[in-house]
C-alpha positions as a Markdown table, in Angstrom:
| # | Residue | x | y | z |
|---|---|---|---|---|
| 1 | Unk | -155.1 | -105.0 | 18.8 |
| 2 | Unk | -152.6 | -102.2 | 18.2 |
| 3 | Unk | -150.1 | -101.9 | 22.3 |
| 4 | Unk | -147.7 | -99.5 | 22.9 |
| 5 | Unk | -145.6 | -101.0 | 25.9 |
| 6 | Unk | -143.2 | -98.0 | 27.0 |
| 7 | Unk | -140.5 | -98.5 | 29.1 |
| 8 | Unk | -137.1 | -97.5 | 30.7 |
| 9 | Unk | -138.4 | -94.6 | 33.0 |
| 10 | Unk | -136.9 | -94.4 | 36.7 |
| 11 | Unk | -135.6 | -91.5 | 39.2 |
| 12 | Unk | -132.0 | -90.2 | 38.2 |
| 13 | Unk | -129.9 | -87.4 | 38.9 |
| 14 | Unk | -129.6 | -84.2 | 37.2 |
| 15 | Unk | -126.9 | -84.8 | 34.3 |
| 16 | Unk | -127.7 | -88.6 | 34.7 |
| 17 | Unk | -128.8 | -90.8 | 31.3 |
| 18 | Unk | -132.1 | -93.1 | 30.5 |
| 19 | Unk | -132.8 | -94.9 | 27.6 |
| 20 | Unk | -136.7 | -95.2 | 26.5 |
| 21 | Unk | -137.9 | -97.7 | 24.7 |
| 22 | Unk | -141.8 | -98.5 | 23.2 |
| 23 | Unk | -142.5 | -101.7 | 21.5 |
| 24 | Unk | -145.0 | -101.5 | 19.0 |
| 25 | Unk | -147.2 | -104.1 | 18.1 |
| 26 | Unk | -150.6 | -104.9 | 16.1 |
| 27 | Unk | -150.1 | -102.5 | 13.4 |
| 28 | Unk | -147.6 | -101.9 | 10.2 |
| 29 | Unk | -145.6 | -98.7 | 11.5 |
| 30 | Unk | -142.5 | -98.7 | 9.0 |
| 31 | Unk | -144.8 | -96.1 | 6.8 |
| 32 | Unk | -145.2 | -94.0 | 9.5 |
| 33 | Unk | -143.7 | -91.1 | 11.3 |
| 34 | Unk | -143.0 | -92.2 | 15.2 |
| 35 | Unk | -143.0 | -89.8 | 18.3 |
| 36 | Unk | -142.2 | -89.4 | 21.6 |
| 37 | Unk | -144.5 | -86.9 | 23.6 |
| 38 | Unk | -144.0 | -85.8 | 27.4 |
| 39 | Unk | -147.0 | -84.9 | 29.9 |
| 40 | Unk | -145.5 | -82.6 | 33.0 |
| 41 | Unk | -148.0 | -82.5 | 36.2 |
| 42 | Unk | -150.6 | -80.7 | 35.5 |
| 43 | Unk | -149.6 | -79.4 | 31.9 |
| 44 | Unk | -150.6 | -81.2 | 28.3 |
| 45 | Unk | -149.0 | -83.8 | 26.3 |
| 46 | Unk | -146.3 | -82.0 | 24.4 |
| 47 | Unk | -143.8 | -83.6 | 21.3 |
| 48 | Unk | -140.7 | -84.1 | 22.1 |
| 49 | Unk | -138.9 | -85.6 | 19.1 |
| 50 | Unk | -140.1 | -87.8 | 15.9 |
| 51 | Unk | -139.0 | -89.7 | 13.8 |
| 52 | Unk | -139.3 | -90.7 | 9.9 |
| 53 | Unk | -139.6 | -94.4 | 9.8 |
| 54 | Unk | -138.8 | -94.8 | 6.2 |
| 55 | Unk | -135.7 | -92.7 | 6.2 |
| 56 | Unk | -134.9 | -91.6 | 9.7 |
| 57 | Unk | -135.0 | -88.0 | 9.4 |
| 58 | Unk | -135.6 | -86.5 | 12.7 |
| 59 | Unk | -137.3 | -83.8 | 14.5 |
| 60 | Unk | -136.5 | -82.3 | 18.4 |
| 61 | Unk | -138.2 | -79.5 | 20.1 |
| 62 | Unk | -135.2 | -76.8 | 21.1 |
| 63 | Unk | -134.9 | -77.9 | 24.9 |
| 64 | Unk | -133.4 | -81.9 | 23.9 |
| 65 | Unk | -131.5 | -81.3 | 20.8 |
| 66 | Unk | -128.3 | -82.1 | 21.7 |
| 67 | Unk | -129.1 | -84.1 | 24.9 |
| 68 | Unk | -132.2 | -86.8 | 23.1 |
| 69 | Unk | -131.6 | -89.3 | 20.7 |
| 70 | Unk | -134.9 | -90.6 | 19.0 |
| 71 | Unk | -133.6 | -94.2 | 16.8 |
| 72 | Unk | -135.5 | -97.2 | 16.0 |
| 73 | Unk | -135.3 | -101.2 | 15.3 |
| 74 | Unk | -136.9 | -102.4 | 12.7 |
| 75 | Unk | -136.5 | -105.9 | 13.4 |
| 76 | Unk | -138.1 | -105.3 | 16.7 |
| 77 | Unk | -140.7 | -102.8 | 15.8 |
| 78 | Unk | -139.8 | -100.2 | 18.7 |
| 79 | Unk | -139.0 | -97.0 | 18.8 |
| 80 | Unk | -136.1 | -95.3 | 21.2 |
| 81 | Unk | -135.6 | -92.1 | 23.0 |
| 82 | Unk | -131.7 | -92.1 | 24.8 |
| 83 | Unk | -131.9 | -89.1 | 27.1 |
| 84 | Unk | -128.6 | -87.3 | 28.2 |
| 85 | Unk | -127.9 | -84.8 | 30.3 |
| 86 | Unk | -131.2 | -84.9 | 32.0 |
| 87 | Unk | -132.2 | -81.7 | 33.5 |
| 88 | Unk | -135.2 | -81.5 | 36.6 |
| 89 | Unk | -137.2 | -79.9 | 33.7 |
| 90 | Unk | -137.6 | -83.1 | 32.0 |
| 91 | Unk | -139.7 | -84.5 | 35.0 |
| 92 | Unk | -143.0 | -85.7 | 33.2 |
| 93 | Unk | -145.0 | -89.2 | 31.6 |
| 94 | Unk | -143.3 | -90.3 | 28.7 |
| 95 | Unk | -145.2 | -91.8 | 25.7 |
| 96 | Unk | -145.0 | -92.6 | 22.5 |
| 97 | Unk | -147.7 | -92.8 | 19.6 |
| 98 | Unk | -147.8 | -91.6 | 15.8 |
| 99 | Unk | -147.1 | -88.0 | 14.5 |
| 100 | Unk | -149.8 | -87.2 | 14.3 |
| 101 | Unk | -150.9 | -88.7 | 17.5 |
| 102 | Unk | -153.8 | -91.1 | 17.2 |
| 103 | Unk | -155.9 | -91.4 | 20.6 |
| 104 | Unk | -156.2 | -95.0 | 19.6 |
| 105 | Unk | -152.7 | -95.3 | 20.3 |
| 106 | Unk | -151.6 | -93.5 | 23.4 |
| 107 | Unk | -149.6 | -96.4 | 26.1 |
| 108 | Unk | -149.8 | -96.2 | 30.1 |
| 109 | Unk | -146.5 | -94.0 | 29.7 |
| 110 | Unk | -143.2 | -94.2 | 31.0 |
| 111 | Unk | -142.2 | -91.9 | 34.2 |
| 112 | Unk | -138.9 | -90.1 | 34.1 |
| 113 | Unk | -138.3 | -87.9 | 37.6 |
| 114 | Unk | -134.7 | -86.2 | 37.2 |
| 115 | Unk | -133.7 | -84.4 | 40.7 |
| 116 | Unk | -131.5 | -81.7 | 41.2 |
């Protein structure tokens, strides 16, 4: 059975740090390309940064680069998402899955509310 546990969401001030973390287990994901994806209320699941497993080359949409971080362990078979400088428009459901997604994949999410 393939699980995506994510993890590391909370409430934190604007400018304030989390650190995201999704284990991965039931499936061989070093061939893979790894992403994180947000949901704000009431708007769609949108990408947010991914990853190359095999080589690490990485991807972020315009409104993280600079602030996100998007790493992995291969030991532990989990993928990371450091957030920085976290901004009240970064409110939303994070999760992680495959890029492309597969709607086999998708996790309970991780909520990250950043106030102002």
């Amino acid at each position: 059975e393939v699980q995506m546990v994510e993890s590391g969401g909370g409430m934190v001030q604007a400018g304030g740090s989390l650190r995201l973390s999704c284990a991965v287990s039931g499936l061989t994901i070093w061939y893979l390309t790894w992403a994180w994806y947000r949901q704000r209320p009431g708007k769609e699941r949108t990408l947010v940064a991914r990853l190359r497993w095999m080589d690490n080359d990485a991807f972020y949409i315009d409104s993280v680069k600079g602030r996100f971080t998007i790493t992995k362990d291969n030991a532990k078979n989990t993928i990371y998402l450091q957030m920085n400088s976290l901004k009240p428009e970064d409110t939303a459901t994070y999760f992680c899955n495959a890029d492309p997604p597969d709607d086999d994949y998708w996790g309970q999410g991780t909520q990250v509310t950043v106030s102002s």
